[in-house]
PDB file with one MODEL, atoms N, CA, C and O in Angstrom:
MODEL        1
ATOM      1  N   UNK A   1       0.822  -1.184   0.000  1.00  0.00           N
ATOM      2  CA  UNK A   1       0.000   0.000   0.000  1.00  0.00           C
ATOM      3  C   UNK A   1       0.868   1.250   0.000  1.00  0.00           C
ATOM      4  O   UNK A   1       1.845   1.276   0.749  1.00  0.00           O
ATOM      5  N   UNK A   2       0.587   2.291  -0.784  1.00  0.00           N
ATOM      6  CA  UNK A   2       1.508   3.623  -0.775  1.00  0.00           C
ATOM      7  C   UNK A   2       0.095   4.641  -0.432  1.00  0.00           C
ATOM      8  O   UNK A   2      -0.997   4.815  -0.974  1.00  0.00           O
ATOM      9  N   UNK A   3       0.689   5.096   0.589  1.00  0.00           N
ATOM     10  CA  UNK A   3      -0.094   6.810   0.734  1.00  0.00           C
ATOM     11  C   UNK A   3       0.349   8.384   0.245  1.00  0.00           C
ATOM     12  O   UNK A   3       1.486   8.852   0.187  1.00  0.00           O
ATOM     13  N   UNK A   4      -0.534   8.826   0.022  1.00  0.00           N
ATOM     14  CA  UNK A   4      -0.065   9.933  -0.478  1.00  0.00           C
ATOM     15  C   UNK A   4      -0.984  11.574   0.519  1.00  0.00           C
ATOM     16  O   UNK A   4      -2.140  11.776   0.890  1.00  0.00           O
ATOM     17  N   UNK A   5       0.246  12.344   0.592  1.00  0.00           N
ATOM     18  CA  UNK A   5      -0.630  13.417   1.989  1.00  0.00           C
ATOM     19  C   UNK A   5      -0.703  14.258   0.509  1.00  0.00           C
ATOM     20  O   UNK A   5       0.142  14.318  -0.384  1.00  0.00           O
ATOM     21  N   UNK A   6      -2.181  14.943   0.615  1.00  0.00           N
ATOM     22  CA  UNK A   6      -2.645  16.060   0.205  1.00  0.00           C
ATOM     23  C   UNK A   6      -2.738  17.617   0.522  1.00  0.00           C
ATOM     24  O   UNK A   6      -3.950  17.806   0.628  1.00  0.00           O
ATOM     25  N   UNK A   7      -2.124  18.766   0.719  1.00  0.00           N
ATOM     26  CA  UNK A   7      -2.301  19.882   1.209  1.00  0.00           C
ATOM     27  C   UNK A   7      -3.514  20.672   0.763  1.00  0.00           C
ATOM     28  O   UNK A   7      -3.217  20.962  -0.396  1.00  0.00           O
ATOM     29  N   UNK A   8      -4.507  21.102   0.966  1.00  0.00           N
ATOM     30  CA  UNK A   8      -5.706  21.689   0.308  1.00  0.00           C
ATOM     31  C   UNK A   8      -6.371  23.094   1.113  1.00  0.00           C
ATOM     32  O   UNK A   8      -7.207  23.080   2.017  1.00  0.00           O
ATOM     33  N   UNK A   9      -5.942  23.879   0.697  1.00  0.00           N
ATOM     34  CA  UNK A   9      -5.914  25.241   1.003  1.00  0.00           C
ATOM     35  C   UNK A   9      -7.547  25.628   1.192  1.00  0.00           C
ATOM     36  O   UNK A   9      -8.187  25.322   0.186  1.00  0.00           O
ATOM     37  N   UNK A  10      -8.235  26.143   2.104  1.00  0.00           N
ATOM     38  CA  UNK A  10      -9.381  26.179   1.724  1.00  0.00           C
ATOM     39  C   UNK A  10      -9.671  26.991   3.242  1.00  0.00           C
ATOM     40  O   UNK A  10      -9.309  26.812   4.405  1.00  0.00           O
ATOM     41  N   UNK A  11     -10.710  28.177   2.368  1.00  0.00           N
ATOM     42  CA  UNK A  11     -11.833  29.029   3.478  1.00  0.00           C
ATOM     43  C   UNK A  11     -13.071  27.972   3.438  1.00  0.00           C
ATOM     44  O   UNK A  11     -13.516  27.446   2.418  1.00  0.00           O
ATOM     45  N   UNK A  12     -13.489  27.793   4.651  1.00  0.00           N
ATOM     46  CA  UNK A  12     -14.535  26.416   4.822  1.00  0.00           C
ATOM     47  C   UNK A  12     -16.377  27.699   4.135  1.00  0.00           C
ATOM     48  O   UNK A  12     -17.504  27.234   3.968  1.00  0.00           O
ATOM     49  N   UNK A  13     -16.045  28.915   3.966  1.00  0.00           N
ATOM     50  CA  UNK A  13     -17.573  29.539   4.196  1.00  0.00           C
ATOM     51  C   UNK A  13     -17.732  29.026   2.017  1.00  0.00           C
ATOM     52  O   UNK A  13     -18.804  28.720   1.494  1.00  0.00           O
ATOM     53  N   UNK A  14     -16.625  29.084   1.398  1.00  0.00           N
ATOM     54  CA  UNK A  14     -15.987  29.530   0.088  1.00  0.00           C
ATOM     55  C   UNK A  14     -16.280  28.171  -0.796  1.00  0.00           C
ATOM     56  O   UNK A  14     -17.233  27.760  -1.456  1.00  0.00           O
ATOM     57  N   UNK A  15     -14.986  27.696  -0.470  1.00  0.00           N
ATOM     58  CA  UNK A  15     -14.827  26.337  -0.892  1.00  0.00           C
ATOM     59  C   UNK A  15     -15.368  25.116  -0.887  1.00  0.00           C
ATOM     60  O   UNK A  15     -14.618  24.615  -1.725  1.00  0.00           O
ATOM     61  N   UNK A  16     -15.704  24.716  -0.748  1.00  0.00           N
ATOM     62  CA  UNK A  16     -17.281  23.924  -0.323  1.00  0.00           C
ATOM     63  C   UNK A  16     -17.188  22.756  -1.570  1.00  0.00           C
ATOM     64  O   UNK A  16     -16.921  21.570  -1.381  1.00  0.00           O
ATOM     65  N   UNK A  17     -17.421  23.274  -2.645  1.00  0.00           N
ATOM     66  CA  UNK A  17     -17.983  22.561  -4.082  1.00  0.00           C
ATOM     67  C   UNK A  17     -16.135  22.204  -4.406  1.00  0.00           C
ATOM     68  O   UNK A  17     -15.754  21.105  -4.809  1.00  0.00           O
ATOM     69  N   UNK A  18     -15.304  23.241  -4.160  1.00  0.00           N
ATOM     70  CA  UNK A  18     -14.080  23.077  -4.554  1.00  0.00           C
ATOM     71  C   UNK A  18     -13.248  21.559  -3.424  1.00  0.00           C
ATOM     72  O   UNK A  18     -12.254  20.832  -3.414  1.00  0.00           O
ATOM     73  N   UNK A  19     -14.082  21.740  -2.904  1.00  0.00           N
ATOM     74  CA  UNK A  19     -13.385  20.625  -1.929  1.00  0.00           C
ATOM     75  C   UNK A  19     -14.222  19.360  -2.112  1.00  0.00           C
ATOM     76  O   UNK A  19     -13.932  18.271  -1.616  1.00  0.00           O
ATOM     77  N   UNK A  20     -14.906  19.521  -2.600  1.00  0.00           N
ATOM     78  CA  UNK A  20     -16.074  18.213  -3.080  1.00  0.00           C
ATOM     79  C   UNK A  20     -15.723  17.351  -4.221  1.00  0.00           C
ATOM     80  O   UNK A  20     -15.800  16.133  -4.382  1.00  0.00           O
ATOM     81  N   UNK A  21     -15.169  18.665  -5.234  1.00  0.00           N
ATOM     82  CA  UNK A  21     -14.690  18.009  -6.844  1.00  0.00           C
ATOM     83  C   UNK A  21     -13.274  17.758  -6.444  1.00  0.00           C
ATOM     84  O   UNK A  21     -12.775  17.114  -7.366  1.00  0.00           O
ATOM     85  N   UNK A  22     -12.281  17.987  -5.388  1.00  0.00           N
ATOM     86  CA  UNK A  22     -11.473  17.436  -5.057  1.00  0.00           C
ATOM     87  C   UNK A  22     -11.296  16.403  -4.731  1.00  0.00           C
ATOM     88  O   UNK A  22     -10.583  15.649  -5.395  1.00  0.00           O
ATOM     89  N   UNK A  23     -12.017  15.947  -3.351  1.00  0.00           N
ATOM     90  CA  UNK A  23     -12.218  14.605  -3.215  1.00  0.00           C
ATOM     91  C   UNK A  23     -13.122  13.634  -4.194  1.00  0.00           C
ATOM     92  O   UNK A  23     -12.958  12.428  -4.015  1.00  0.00           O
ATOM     93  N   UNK A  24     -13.823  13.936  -4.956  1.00  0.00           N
ATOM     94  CA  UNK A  24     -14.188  12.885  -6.102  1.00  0.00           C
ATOM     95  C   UNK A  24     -13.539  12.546  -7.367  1.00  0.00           C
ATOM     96  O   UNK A  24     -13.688  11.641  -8.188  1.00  0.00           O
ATOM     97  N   UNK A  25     -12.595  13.797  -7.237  1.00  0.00           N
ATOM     98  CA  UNK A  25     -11.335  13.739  -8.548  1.00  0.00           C
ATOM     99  C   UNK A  25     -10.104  12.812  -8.211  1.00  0.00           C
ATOM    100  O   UNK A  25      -9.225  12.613  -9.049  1.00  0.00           O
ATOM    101  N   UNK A  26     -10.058  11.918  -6.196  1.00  0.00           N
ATOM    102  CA  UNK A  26      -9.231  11.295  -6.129  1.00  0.00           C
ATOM    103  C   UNK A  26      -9.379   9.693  -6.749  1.00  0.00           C
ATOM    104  O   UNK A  26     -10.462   9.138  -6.561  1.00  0.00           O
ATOM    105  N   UNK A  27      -8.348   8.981  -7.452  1.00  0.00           N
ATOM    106  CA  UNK A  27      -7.668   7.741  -7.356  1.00  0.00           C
ATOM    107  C   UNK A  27      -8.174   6.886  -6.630  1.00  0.00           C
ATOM    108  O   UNK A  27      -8.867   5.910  -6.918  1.00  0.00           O
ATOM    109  N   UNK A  28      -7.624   7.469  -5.163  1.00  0.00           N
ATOM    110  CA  UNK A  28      -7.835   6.416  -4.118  1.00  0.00           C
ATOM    111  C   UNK A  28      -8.588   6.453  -3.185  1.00  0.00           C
ATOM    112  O   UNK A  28      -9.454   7.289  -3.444  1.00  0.00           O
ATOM    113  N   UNK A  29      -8.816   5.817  -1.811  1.00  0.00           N
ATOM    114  CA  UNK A  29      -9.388   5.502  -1.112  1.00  0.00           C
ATOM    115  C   UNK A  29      -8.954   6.840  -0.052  1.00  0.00           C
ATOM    116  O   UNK A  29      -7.759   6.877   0.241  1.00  0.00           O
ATOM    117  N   UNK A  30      -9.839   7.926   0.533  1.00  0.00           N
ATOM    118  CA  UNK A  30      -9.793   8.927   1.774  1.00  0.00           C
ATOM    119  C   UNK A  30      -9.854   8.372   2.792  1.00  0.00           C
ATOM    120  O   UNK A  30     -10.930   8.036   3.285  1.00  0.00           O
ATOM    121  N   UNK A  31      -8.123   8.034   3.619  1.00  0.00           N
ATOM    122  CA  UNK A  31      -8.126   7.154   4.786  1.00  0.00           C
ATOM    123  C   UNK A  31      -8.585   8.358   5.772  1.00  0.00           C
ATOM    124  O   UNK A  31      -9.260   7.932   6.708  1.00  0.00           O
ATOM    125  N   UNK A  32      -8.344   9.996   5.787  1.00  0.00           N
ATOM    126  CA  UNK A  32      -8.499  10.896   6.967  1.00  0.00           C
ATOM    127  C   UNK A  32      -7.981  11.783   6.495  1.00  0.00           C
ATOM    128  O   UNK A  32      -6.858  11.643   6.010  1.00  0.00           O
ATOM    129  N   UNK A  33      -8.796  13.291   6.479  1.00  0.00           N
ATOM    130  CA  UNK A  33      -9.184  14.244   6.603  1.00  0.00           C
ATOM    131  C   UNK A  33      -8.576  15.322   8.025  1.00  0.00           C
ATOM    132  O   UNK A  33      -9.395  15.261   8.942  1.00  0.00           O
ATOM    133  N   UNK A  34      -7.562  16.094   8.312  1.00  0.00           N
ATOM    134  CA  UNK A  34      -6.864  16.508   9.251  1.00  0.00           C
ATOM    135  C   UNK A  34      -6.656  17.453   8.955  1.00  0.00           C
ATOM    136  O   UNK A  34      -5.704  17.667   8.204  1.00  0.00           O
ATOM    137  N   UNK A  35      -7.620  18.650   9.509  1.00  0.00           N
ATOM    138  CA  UNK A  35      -8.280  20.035   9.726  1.00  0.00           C
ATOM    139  C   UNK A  35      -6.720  20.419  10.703  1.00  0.00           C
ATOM    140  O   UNK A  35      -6.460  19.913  11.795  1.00  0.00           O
ATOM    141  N   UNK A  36      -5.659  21.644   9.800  1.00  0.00           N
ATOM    142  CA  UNK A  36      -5.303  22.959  10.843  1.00  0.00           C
ATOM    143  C   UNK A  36      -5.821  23.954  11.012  1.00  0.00           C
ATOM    144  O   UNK A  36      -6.276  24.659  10.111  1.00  0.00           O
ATOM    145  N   UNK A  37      -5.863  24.282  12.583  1.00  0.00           N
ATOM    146  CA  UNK A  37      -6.183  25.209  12.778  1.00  0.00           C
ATOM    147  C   UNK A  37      -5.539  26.323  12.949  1.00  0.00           C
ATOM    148  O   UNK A  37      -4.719  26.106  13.841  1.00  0.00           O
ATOM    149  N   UNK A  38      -5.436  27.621  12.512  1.00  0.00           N
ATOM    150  CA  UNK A  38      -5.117  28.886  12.134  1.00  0.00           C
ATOM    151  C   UNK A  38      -5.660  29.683  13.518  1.00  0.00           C
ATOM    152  O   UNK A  38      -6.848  29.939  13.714  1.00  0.00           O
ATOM    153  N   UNK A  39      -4.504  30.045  14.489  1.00  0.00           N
ATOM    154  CA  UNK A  39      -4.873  30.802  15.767  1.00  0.00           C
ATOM    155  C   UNK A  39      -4.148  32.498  14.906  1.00  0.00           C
ATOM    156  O   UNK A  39      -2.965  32.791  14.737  1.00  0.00           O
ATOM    157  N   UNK A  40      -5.278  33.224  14.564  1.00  0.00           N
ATOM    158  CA  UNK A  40      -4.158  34.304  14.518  1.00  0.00           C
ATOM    159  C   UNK A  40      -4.958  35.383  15.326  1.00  0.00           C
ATOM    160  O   UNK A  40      -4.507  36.493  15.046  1.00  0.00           O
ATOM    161  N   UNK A  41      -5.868  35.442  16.128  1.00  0.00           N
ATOM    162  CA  UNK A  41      -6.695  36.698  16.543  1.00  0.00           C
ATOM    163  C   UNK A  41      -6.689  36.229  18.062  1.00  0.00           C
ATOM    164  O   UNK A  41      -6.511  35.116  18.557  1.00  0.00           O
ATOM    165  N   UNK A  42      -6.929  37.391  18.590  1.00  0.00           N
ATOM    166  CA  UNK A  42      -6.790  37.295  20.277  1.00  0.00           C
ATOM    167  C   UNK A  42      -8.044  36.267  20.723  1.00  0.00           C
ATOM    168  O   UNK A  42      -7.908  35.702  21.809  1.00  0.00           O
ATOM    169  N   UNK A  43      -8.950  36.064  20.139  1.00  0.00           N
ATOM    170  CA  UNK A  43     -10.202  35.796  20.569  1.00  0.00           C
ATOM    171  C   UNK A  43      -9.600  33.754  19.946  1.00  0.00           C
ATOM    172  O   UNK A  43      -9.902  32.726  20.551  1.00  0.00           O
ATOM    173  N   UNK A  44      -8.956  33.822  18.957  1.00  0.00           N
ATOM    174  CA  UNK A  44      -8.610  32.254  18.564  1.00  0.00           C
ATOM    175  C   UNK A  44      -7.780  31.675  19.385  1.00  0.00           C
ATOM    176  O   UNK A  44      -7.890  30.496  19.720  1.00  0.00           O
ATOM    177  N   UNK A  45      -7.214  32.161  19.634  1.00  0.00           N
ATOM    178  CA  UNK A  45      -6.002  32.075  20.650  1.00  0.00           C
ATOM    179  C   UNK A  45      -6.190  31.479  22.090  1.00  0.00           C
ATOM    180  O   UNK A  45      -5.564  30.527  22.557  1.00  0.00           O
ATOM    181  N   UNK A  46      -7.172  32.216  22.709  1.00  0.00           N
ATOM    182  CA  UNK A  46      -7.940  31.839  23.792  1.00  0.00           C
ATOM    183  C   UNK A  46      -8.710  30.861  23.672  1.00  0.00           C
ATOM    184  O   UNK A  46      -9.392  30.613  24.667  1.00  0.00           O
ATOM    185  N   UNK A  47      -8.916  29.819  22.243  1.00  0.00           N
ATOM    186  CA  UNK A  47     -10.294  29.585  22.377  1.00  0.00           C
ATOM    187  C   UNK A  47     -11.575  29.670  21.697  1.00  0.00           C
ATOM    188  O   UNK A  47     -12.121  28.844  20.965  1.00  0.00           O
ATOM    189  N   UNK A  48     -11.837  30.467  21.960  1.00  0.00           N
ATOM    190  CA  UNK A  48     -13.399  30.973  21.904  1.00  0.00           C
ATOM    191  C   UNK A  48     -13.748  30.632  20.358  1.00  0.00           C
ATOM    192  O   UNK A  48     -14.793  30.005  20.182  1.00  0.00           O
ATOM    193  N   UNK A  49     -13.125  30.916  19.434  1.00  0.00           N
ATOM    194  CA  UNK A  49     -13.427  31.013  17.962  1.00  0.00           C
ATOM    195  C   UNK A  49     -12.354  30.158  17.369  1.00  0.00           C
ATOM    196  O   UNK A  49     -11.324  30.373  18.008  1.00  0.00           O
ATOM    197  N   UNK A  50     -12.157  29.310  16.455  1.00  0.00           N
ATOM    198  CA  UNK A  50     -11.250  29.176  15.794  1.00  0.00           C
ATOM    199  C   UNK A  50     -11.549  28.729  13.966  1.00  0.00           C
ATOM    200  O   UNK A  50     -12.602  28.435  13.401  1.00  0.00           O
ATOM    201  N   UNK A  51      -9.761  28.873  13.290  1.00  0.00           N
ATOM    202  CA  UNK A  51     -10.002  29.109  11.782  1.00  0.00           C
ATOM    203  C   UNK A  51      -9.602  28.394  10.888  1.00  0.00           C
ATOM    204  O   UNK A  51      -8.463  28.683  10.520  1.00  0.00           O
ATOM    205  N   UNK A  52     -10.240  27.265  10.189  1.00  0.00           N
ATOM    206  CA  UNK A  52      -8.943  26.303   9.738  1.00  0.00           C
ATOM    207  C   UNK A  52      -8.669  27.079   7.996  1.00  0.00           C
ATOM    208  O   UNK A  52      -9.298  27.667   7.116  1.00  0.00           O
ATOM    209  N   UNK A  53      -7.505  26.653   8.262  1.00  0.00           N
ATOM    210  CA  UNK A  53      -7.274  27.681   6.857  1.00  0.00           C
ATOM    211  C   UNK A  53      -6.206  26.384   5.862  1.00  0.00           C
ATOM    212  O   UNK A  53      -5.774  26.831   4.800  1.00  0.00           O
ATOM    213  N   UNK A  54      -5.872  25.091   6.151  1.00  0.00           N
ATOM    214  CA  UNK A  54      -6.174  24.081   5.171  1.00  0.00           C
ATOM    215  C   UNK A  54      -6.287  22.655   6.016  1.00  0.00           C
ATOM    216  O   UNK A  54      -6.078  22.501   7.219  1.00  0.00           O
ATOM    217  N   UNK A  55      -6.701  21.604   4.983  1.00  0.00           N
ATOM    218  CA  UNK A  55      -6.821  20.471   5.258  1.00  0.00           C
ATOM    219  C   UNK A  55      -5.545  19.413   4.854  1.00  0.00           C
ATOM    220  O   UNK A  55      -5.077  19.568   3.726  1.00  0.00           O
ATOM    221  N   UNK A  56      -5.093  18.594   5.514  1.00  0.00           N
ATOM    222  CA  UNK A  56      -4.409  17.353   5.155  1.00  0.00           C
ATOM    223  C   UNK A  56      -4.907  16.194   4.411  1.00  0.00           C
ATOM    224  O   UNK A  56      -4.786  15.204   5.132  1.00  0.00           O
ATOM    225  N   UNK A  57      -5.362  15.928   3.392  1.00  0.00           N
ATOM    226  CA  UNK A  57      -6.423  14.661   3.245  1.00  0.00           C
ATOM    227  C   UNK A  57      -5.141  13.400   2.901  1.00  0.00           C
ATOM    228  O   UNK A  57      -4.105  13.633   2.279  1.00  0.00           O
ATOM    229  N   UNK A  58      -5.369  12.633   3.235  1.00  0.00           N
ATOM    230  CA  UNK A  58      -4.382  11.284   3.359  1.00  0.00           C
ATOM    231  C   UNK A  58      -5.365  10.442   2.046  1.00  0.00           C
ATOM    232  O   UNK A  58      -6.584  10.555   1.921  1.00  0.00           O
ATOM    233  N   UNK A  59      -4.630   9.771   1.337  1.00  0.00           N
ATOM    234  CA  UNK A  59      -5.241   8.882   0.624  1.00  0.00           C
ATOM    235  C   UNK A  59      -4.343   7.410   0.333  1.00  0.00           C
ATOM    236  O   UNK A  59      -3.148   7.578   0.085  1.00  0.00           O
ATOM    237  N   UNK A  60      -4.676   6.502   0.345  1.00  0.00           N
ATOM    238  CA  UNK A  60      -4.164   5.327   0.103  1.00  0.00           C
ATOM    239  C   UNK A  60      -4.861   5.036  -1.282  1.00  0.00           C
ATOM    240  O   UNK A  60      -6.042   4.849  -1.575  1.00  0.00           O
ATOM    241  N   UNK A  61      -3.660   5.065  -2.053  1.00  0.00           N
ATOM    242  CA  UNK A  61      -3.718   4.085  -3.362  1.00  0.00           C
ATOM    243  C   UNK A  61      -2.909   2.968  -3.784  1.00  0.00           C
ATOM    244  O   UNK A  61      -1.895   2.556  -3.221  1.00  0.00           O
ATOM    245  N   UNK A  62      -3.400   2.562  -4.725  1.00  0.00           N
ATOM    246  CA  UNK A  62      -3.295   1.276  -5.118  1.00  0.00           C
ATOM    247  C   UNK A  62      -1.811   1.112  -5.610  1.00  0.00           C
ATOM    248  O   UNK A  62      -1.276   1.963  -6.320  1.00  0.00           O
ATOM    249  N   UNK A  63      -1.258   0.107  -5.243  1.00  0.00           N
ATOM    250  CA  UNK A  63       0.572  -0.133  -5.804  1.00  0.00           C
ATOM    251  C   UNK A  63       1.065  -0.053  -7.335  1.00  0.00           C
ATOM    252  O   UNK A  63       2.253  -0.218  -7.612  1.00  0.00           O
TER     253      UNK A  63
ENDMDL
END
């Protein structure tokens, strides 16, 4: 089995459809999906709010 990490840049209010035709444009199998989160405001920081500003998607394909 070979995996391959995906970087996918994305505002979650925006991207939506763009992240949809992404994952149906993959090869392989979506083992996990791994949301960063983006602390840049006093209020994220603490907590209270936070911003993910891209995703990791992992995929396992075929040898």
């Amino acid at each position: 089995m070979k995996y391959k990490i995906h970087k996918f840049k994305i505002n979650m209010v925006h991207d939506q459809d763009q992240l949809e035709r992404f994952l149906n444009n993959l090869k392989g199998e979506v083992v996990s999906i791994i949301p960063n989160f983006a602390k840049t405001s006093l209020f994220q920081i603490y907590g209270v709010s936070r911003k993910i500003n891209f995703l990791y998607i992992i995929e396992k394909s075929k040898p």
